[in-house]
N, C-alpha and C positions, 0 to 999 in steps of 0.2 A: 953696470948691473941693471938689472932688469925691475920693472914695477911688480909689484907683487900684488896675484890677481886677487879678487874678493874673494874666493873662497879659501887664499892663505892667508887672507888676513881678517878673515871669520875664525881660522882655525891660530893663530896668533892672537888675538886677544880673548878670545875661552883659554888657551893657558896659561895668558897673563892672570886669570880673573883664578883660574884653580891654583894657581902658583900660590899669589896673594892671599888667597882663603887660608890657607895650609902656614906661611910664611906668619900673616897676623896673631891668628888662633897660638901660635907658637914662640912666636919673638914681640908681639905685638905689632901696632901699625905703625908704629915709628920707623920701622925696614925703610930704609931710602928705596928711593924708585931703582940708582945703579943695579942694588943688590938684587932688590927685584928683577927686575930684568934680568939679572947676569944668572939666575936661577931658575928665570921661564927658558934662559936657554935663545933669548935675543937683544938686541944692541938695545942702549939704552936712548940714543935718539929716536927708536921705534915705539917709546911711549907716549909721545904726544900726540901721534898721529891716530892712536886709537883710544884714549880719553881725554877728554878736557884737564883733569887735573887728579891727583892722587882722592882729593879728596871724595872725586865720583870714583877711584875705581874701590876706596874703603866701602863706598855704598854697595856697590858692585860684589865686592867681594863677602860682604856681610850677609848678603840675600842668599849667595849661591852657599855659604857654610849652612844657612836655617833651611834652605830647602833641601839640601843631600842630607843634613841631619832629620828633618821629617819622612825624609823618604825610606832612608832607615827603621825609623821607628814603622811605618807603614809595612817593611818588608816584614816584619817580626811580625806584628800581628797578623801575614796572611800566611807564614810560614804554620801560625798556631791556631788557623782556621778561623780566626775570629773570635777566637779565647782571649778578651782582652786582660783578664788578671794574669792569666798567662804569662802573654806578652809585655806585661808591665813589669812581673817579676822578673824574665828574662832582662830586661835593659836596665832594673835596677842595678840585678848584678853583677851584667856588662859593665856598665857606667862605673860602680865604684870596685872595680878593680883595677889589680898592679897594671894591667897591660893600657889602661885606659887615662890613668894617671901618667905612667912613662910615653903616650903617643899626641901630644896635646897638637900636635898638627891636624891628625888626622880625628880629632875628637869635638866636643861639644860646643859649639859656640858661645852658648850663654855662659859657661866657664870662662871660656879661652879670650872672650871679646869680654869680659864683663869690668877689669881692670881700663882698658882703654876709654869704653863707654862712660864709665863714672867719671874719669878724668874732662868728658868732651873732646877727647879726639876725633871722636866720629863726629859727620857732619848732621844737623835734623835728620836726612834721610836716612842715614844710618842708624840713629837713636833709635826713630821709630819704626824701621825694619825690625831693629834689636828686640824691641818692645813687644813688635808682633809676634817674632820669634817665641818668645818668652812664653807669654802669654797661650800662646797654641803647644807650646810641649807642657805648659799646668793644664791646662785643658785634656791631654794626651793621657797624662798621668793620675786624675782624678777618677774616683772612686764613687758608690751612691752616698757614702758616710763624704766627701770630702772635695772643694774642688779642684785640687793640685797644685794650688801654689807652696802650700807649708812640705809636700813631695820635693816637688821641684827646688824649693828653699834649700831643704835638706842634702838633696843628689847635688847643684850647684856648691851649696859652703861645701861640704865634704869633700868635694873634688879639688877644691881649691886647696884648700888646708892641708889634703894630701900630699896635692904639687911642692906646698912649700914645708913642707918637711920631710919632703923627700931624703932617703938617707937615715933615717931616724924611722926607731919602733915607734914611732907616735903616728907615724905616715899608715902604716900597715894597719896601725891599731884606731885610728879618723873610719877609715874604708871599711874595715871589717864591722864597728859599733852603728853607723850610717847605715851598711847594708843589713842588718839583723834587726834593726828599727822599723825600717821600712818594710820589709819581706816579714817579718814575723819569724826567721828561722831559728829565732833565739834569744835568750835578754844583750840586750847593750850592755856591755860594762862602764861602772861607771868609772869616774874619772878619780885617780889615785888620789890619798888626802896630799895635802898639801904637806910637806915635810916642819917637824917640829922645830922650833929655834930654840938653842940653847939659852 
């Protein structure tokens, strides 16, 4: 078999790297490298030749979840002409929907990495991509009353809390209280009393 030129193995590790993105966000970064590989769809001796170690391609893959997540957010605002409340109320209530909650591959970094981060599975450089990540969607999200991190607090936990109640009216009812918080489109309910003991 034959050497595989640079521009197959340009286009071989960009889908290691979006494979991994999607894979993390979703199963966390614990995914062995086999499965990785066996899901970018190449052998698993072909990951050392295109990163140092898992732990770069976590960094790798982290940068590339925060930048297609900003670019997102970007498209929305020019979709809204540069109505930024607009645009912010659309991604709120993108974000805290069913479909956004059920596709945690394809969704929000700061959610979907934030369990691995805490633990330190990522390496510094991935901390502090995470960090910047962070950091520019509260920025994104901020208001002249506010600067988006108590937003960002919000759409994060709710997203979560969602995930893990998934199955339960509680998941449906995190999502829908979150979103009518944030957007104004309604009061939050609040949260049932607690049941009486006999």
């Amino acid at each position: 078999m034959g050497r595989v030129s640079q521009a197959q193995a340009e286009e071989n590790r960009r889908r290691v790297v979006q494979t991994a993105s999607r894979l993390f966000r979703e199963q966390g970064t614990h995914v062995s490298v086999a499965d990785l590989m066996k899901a970018a769809g190449l052998t698993h001796g072909g990951f050392y030749k295109q990163f140092a170690s898992k732990e770069a391609l976590v960094d790798e893959a982290t940068a590339h979840a925060f930048d297609g997540f900003a670019r997102l957010r970007e498209d929305g605002l020019e979709r809204r002409a540069g109505q930024r409340d607009a645009a912010q109320r659309a991604l709120i209530s993108t974000y805290l929907s069913a479909e956004h909650r059920d596709s945690a591959a394809a969704g929000c970094p700061a959610a979907g990495l934030a369990s691995d981060m805490a633990r330190a599975s990522g390496s510094d450089t991935a901390r502090r991509v995470y960090a910047e990540g962070v950091a520019d969607f509260a920025r994104w999200l901020a208001t002249e009353d506010e600067g988006g991190l108590a937003r960002l607090s919000t759409l994060v936990g709710a997203l979560v809390l969602a995930r893990a109640t998934k199955g339960s009216p509680v998941s449906e009812e995190i999502l829908t209280a979150a979103r009518e918080a944030l957007t104004g489109t309604g009061p939050a309910q609040p949260p049932s009393p607690p049941a009486r003991r006999p």
